[in-house]
C-alpha positions in Angstrom: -29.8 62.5 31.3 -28.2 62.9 35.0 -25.8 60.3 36.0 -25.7 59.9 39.4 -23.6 56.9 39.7 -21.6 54.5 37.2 -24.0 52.3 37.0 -27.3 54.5 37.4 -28.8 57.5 35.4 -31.7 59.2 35.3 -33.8 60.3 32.3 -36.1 63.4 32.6 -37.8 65.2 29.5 -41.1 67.3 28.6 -42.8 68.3 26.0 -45.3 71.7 25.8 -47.7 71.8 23.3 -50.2 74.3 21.6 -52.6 72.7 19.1 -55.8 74.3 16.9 -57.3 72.6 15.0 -59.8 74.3 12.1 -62.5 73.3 9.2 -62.9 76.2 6.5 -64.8 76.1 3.2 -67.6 74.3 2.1 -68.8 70.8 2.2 -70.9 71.1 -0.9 -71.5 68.2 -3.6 -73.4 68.7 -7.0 -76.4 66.0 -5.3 -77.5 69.1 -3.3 -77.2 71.6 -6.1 -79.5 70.5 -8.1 -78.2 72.6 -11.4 -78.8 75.7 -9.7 -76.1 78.3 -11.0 -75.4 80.1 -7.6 -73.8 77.2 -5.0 -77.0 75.9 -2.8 -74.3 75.8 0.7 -77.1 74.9 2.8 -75.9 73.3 6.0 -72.4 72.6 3.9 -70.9 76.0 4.5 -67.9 74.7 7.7 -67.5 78.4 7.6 -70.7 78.9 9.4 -70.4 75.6 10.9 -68.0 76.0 13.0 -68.1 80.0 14.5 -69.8 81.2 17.1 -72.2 79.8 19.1 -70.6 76.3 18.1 -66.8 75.9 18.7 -64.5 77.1 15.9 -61.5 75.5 16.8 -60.6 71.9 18.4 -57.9 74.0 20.8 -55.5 71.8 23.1 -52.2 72.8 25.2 -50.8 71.5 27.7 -47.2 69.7 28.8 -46.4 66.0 28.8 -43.3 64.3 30.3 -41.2 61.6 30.7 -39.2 59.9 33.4 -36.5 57.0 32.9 -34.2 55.4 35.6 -31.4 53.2 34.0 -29.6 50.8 36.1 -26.7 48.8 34.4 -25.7 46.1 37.0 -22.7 44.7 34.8 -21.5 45.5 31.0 -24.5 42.7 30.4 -27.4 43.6 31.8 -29.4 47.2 31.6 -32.3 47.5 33.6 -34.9 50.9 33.1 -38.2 51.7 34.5 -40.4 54.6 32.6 -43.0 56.6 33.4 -44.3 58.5 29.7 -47.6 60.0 29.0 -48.9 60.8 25.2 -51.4 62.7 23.7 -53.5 62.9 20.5 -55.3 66.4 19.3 -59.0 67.0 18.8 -60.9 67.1 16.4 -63.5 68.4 14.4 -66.9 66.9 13.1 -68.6 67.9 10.1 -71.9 66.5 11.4 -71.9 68.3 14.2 -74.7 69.3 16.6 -76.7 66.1 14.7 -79.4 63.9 17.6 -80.3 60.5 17.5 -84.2 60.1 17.6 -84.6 59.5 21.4 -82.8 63.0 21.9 -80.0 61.1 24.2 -77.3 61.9 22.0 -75.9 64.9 20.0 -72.8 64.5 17.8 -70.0 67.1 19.1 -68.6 70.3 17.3 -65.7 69.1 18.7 -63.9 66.3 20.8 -61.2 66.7 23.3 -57.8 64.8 23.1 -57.1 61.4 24.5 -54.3 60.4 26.6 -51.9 57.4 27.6 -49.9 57.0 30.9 -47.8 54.5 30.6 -45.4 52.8 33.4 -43.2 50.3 31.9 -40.2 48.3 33.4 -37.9 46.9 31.3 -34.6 44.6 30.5 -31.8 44.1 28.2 -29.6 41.2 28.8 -26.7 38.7 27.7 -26.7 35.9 29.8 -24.8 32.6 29.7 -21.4 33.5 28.4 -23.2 35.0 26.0 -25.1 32.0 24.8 -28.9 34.1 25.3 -29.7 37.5 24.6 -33.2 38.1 26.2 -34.8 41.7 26.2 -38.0 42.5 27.3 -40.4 44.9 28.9 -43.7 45.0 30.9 -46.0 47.6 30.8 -49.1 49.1 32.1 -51.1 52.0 30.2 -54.0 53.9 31.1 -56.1 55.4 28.2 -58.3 58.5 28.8 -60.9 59.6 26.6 -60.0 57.2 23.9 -61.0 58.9 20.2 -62.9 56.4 17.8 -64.8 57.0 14.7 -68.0 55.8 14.6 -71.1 55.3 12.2 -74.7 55.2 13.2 -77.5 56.0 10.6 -80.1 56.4 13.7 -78.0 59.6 14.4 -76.5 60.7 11.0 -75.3 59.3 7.7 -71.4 61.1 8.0 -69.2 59.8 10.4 -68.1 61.6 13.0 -65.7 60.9 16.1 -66.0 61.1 20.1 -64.1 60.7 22.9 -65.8 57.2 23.5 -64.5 55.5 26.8 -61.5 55.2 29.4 -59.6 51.7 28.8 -56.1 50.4 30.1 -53.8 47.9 28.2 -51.7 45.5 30.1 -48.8 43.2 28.9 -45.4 41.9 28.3 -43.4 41.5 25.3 -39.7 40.5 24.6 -37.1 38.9 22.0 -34.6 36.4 22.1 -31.4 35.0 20.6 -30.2 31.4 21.9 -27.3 29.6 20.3 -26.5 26.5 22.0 -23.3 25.8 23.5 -23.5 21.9 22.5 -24.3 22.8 18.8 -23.0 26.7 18.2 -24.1 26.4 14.0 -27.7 26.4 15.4 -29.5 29.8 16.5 -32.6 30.0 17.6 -34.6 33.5 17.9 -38.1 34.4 18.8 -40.1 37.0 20.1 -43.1 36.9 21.5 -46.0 39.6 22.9 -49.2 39.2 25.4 -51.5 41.8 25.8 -54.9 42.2 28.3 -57.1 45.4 26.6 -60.0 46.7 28.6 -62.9 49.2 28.0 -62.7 50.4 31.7 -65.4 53.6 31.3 -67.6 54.5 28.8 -68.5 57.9 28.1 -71.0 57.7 25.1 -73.6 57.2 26.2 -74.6 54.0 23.7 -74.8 50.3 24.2 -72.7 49.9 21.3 -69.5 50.5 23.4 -69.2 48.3 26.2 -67.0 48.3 29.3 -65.2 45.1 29.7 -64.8 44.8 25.7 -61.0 44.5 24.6 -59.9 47.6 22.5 -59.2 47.4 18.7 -56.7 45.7 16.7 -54.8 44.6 20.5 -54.4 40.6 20.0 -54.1 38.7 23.4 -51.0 36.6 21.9 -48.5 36.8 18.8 -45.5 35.0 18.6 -42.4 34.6 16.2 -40.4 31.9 16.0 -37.0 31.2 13.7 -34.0 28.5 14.0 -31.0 29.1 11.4 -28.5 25.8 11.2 -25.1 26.8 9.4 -22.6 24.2 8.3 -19.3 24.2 6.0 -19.2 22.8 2.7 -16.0 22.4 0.8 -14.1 25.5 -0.9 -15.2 27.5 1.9 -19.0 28.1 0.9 -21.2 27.8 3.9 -24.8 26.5 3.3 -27.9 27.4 5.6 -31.4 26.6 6.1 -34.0 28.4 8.4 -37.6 27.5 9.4 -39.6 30.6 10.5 -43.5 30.4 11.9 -45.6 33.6 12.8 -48.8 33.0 14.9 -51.2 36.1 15.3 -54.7 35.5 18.0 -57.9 36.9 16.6 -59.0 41.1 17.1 -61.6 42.6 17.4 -61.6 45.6 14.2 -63.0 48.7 16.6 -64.4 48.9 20.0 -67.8 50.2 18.6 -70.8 47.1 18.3 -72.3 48.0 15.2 -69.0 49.1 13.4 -66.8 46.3 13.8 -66.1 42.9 12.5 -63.8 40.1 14.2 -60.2 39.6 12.2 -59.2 35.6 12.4 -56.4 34.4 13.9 -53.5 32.8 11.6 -50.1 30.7 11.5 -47.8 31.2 8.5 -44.6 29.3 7.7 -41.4 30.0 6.0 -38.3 28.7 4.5 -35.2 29.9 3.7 -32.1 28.1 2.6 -28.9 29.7 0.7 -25.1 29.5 0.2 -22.1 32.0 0.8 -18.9 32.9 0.8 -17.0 35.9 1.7 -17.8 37.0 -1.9 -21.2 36.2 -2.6 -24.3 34.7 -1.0 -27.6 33.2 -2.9 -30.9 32.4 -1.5 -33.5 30.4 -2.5 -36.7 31.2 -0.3 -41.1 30.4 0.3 -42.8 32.8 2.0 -46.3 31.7 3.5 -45.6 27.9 2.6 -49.6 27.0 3.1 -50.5 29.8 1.2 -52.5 31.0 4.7 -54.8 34.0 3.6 -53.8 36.1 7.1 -56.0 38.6 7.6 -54.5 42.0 8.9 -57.6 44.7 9.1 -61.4 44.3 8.6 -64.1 46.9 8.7 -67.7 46.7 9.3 -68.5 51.0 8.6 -71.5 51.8 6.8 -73.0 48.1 7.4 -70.8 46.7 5.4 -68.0 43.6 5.5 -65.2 44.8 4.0 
């Protein structure tokens, strides 16, 4: 970190990396040895699999940085843009060198790594004599060969994983604090986050990816929202009660057709309410008042709803 004035520094950083990645030993069940008493390794031996003429390794290197510019205005506000990039390694797959029927398509050895640019400007702030705190970023992130597992029996019955399509992710997110001057037992915090996911390329060539789809688990909206009201009882004990809701939009469970299932929105309320002194505090709390069954993943691998 370089500051070049009181109120503005700059943040520089990189990262160099050198990554193999290797399968060794066999694949081998007891289906395909049919009691035999030598080991039948046929087509399960990753030894052989993966050496020469295929790939042996999923090999990556490279360097990957990161730039920050922090601006603090007053002792209330901080303001930073970022500029970051990410990787993650290859991989290797065990069905490799398998082809659908129509010869289009032939499962890689191995699959390159996928990587994020991301520009993001942010903000942390107290505003109001301190009445708000509002923090917050937006952002902008560029995906490139995005890895995804995928299962298609036309082309083998394993899994296997390709670098499947460009996409960029676009959104804003924040949190909040607000006690009001008129009624300062009352607090009110939130946070909230809005996303736009987009398939942008896409390199398998299958209709089961398609560009303009929204990428996986990435809902549009979720939101948070609590209020906590304090007051004083005698003897010093001071009682409180706070109201929570958490809203969630629907998702899509992977970016691949035939492998996916859609995960339903859901709202779920809370209650709390307790006492407390200096000494001691007790609680008395419902989580998920409705009983709301929220669901958080769904699958839809090896054509099956799970």
């Amino acid at each position: 970190t370089f500051e070049l004035t009181e109120q503005l520094s700059l943040l520089a950083g990189a990262r160099w990396y050198d990554i193999e990645v290797d399968l060794r030993g066999s694949a081998a069940g007891s289906f395909g040895n049919f009691g035999a008493s030598v080991d039948n390794n046929a087509g399960n031996n990753l030894d052989e699999l993966f050496s020469a003429p295929n790939p042996d390794l999923a090999q990556t290197d490279g360097v990957i940085t990161k730039f920050g510019l922090n601006w603090t205005p007053n002792q209330n506000q901080l303001l930073y843009a970022t500029y970051s990039e990410g990787f993650r390694p290859g991989i290797l797959n065990r069905p490799g060198g398998s082809t659908n029927a129509a010869g289009t398509f032939t499962v890689p050895y191995a699959i390159d790594t996928d990587e994020m640019t991301n520009y993001e400007f942010g903000w942390k702030t107290d505003l109001f004599d301190y009445a708000v705190r509002f923090n917050g970023a937006v952002f902008y992130s560029e995906i490139e060969r995005l890895q995804t597992t995928i299962f298609d029996p036309s082309i083998t019955n394993l899994t296997f994983s390709d670098n499947a399509a460009d996409a960029t992710v676009t959104g804003i997110e924040g949190d909040f604090i607000w006690v009001p001057g008129p009624i300062p037992e009352l607090s009110i915090i939130g946070a909230f986050s809005f996303l736009d996911t987009e398939i942008t390329r896409v390199i398998t060539p299958t209709d089961d990816v398609r560009e303009g789809d929204s990428l996986a688990y990435a809902p549009e909206v979720q939101l948070n929202l609590r209020a906590r009201y304090e007051w004083s009882l005698s003897s010093g004990i001071v009682a409180h009660i706070m109201p929570s809701v958490t809203y969630s939009a629907e998702k899509y469970s992977d970016i691949v057709v035939i492998n996916r299932d859609l995960i339903d929105s859901y709202v779920m309320y809370g209650l709390v309410g307790g006492l407390s002194t200096y000494q001691w505090n007790a609680e008395i709390f419902v989580n998920n008042v409705t009983d709301e069954r929220a669901e958080i993943a769904r699958t839809f691998t090896f054509d099956r709803e799970r």
